[in-house]
C-alpha positions as CSV (number, residue, x, y, z in Angstrom):
1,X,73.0,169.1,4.0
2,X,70.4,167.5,6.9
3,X,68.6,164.4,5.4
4,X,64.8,165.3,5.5
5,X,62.5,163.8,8.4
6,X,61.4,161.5,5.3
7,X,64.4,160.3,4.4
8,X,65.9,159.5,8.0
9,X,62.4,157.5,8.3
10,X,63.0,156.0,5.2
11,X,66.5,154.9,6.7
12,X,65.3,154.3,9.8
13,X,62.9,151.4,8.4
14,X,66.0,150.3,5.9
15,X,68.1,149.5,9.0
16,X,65.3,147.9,11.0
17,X,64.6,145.8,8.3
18,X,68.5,144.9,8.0
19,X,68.7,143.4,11.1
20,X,65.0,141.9,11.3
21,X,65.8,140.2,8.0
22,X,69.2,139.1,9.0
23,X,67.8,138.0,12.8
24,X,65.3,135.8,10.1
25,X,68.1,134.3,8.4
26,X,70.4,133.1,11.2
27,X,67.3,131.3,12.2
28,X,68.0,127.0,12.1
29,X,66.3,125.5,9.2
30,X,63.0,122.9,9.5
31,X,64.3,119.4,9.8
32,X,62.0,116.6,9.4
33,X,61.0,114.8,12.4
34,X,60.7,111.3,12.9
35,X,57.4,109.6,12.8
36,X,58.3,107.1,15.6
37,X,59.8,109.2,18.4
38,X,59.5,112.9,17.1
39,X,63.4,113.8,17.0
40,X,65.0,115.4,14.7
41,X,65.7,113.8,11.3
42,X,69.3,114.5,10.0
43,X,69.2,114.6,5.9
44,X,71.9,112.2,4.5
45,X,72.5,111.3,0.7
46,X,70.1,108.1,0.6
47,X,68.0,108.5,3.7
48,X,67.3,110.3,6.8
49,X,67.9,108.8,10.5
50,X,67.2,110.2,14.4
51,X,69.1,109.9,17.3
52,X,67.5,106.8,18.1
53,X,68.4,105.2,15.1
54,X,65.3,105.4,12.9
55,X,66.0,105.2,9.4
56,X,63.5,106.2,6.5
57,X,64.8,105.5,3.0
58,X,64.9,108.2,0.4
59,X,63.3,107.7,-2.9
60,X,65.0,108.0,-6.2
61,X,63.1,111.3,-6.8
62,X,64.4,112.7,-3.4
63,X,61.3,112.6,-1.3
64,X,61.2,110.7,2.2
65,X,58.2,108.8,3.4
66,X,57.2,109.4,6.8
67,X,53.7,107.8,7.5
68,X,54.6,105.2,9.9
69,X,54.1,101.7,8.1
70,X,54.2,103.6,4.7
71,X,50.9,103.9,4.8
72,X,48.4,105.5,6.9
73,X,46.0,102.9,7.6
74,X,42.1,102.8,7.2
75,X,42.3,106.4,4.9
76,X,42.8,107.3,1.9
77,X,45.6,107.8,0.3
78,X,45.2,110.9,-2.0
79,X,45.4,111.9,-5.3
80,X,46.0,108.8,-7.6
81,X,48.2,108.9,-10.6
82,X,45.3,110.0,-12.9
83,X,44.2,112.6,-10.8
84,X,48.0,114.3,-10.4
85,X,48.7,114.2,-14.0
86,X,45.4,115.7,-14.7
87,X,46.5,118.5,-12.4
88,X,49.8,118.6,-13.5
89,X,48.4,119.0,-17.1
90,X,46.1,122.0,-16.0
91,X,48.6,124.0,-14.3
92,X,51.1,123.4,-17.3
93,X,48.7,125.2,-19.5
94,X,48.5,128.0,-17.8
95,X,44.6,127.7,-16.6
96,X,45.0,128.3,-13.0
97,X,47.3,130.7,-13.0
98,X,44.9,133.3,-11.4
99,X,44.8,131.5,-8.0
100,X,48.5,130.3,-8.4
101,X,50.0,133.8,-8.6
102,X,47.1,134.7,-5.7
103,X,48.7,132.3,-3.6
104,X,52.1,133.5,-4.2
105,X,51.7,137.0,-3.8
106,X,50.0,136.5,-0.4
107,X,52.5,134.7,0.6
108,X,55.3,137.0,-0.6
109,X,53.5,139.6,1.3
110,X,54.6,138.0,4.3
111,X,58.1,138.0,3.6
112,X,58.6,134.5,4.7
113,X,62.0,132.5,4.9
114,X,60.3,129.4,5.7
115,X,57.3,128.1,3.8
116,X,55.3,125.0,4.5
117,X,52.5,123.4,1.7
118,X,50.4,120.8,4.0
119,X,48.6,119.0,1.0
120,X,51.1,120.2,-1.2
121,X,50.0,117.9,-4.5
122,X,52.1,118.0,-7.3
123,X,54.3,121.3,-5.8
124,X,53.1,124.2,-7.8
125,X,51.5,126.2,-5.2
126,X,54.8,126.1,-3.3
127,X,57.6,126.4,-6.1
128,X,55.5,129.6,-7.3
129,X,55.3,131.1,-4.1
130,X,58.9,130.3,-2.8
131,X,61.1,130.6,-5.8
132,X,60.1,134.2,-6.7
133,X,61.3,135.2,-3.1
134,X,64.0,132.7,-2.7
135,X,62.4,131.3,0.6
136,X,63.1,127.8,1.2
137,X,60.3,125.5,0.7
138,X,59.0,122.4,2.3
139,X,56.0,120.3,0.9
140,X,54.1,116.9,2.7
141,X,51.1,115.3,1.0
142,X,49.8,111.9,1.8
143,X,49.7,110.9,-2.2
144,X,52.7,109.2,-3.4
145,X,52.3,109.8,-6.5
146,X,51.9,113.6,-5.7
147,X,54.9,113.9,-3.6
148,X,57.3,111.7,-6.6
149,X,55.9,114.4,-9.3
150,X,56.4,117.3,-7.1
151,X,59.8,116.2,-6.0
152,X,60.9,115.4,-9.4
153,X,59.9,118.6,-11.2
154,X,61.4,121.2,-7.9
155,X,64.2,119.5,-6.8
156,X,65.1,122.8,-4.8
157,X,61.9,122.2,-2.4
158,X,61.9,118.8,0.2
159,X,59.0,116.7,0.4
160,X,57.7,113.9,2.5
161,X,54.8,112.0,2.1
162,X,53.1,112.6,5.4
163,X,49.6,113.5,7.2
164,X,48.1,117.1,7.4
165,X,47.3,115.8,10.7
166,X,50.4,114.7,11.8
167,X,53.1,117.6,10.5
168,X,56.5,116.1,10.8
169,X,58.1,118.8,12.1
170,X,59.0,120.8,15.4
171,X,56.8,123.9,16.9
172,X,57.4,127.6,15.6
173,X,59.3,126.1,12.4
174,X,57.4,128.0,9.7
175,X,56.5,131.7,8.2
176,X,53.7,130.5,6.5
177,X,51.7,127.3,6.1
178,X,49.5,127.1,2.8
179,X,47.0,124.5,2.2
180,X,45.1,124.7,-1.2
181,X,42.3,122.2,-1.3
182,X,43.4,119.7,1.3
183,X,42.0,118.5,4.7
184,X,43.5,120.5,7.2
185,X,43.8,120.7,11.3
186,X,44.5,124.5,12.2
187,X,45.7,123.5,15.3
188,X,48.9,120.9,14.1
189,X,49.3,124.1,11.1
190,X,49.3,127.1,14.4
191,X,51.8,124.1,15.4
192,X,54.5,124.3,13.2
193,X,53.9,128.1,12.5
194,X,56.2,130.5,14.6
195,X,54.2,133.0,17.1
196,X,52.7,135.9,14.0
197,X,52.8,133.3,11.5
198,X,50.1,132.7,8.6
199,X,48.3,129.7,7.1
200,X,47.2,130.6,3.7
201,X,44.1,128.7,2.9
202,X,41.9,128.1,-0.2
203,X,38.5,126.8,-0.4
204,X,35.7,126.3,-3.3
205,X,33.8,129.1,-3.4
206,X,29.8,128.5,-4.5
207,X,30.2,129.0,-8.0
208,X,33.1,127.0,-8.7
209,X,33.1,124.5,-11.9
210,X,29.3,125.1,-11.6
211,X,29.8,124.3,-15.6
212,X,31.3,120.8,-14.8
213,X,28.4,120.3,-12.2
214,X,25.8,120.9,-14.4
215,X,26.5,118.3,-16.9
216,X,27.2,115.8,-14.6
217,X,24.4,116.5,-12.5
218,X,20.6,116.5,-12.3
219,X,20.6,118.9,-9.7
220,X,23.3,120.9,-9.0
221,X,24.5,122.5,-5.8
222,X,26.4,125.8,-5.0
223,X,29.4,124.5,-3.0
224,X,28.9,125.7,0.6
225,X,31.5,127.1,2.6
226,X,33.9,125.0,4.6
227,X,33.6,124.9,8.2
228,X,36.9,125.5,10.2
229,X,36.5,123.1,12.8
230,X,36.6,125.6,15.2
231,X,35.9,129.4,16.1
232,X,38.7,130.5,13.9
233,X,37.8,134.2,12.3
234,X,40.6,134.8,8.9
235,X,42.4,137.9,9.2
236,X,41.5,138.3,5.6
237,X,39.3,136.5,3.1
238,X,39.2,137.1,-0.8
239,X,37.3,135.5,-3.8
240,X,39.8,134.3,-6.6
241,X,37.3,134.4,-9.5
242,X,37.8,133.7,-13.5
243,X,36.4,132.3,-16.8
244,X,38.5,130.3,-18.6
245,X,37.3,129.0,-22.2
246,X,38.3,125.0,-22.6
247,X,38.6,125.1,-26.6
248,X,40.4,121.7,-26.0
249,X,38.0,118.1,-25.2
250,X,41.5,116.6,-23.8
251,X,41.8,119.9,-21.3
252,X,38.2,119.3,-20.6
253,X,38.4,116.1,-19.1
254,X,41.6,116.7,-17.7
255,X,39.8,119.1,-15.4
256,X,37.6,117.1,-14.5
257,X,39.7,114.3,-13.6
258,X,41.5,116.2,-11.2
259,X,39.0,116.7,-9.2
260,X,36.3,114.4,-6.9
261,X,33.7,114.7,-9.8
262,X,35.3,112.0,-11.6
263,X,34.9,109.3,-9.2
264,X,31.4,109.7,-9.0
265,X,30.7,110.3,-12.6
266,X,29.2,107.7,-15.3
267,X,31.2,107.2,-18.3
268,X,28.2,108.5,-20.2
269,X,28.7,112.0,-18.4
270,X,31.9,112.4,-18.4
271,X,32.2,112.0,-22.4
272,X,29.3,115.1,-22.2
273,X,31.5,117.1,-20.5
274,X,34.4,116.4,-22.9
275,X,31.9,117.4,-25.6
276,X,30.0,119.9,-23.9
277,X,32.2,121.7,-21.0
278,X,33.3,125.1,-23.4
279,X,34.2,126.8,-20.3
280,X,34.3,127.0,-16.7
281,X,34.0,129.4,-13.9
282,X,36.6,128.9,-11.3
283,X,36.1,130.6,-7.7
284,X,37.8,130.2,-4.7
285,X,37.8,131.6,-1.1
286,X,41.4,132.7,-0.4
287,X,41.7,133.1,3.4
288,X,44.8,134.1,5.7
289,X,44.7,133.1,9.4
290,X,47.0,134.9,11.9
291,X,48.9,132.9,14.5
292,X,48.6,135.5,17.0
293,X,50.9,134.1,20.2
């Protein structure tokens, strides 16, 4: 009997998508590349070396460090230990799971085999969004501390301490780039992303822990958008917004000591918002930028 004009479509798209997806995976793999002269960096059991006989140590948790130095000098060097546990102990609990499955399912949409988390803190943005769709993940953040915990707890992703600004890897390596919360430089993520590749970025939006704001501030501000640095227009954009109730003082400050507030908050404020901070509003910009050559 003659297949419908459906179903020979249907097939049609079936075997096109056979041989895109195996094109995809006969693709090579990122490699990390070497701070000093940019080769390639081949992955050996206790560290990884270049052609020109670089070396870089791995660490006992499996992660690499590739800021020259080991240190990137006259910045910051992220999240501290207090601020990645915090995290760690937010995400664990389940309270940011809207924006974590957000991230993931945009992501999945693009049916990437390569993913890339610049700013990749403690690795649950990326083990979300890669694992569901086995894609093989990479993750550089400038924290130590961030990149030991992440490496630690996904030990099926590779991470390197590195700069958002300086990606240690070749051009056109990556499906999609994500970058939650973290500087960023579109042009070193359009870099590293192959030609019709994505950057998946979150932002605050204005309304975001406007709760926290309020009791550690006189007068609070909506948080205003983030410039892109550059004329870049998203392909898409989306608010990520929830309530979630804090029944517990420990979550409370947790929250708030994963994020910048804490720093700049008295001891007298931030034992209100352990007493006071019942719930929160969380709201984010979720933006997707097209690589479009």
């Amino acid at each position: 009997m003659p297949r419908t004009v459906g179903a020979m479509n249907r097939l049609d798209r079936n075997i096109r998508g056979s041989i895109i997806d195996g094109y995809r995976r006969r693709r090579v793999p990122p490699v990390f590349r070497c701070p000093v002269c940019r080769e390639a960096l081949d992955e050996e059991l206790a560290r990884f070396t270049c052609a020109n006989g670089h070396a870089f140590d791995r660490a006992r948790a499996g992660y690499v460090n590739l800021v020259p130095g080991g240190r990137l000098k006259g910045r910051s060097s992220g999240d501290d230990e207090t601020m990645v546990v915090a995290r760690r102990t937010i995400f664990d609990a389940g309270l940011y799971d809207p924006i974590i499955d957000a991230v993931a399912s945009t992501v999945a949409a693009e049916h990437p085999l390569f993913v890339l988390d610049a700013g990749c803190g403690e690795g649950a943005y990326l083990a979300n969004s890669c694992r569901p769709i086995d894609a093989m993940g990479w993750g550089i953040d400038i924290s130590k501390s961030a990149v030991r915990h992440a490496a630690q707890r996904y030990r099926d992703m590779r991470f390197a301490i590195a700069s958002s600004y300086q990606l240690p890897f070749a051009d056109d390596m990556f499906d999609v780039v994500i970058n939650v919360f973290s500087p960023r430089d579109f042009a070193e993520m359009f870099r590293v992303l192959r030609p019709g590749g994505a950057a998946v970025v979150v932002t605050p939006g204005p309304e975001h822990l406007h709760q926290l704001k309020a009791v550690l501030y006189d007068s609070p501000r909506p948080h205003d958008p983030e410039p892109t640095g550059s004329n870049l227009v998203p392909e898409s954009a989306r608010h990520v917004r929830f309530d979630r109730a804090l029944g517990d003082p420990e979550l409370r400050t947790s929250l708030l000591q994963m994020t910048p507030y804490w720093w700049s908050s008295t001891p007298q404020r931030r034992g209100a918002v352990a007493m006071e901070a019942v719930s929160v509003t969380v709201d984010m910009v979720l933006a997707v930028y097209r690589r479009s050559d």
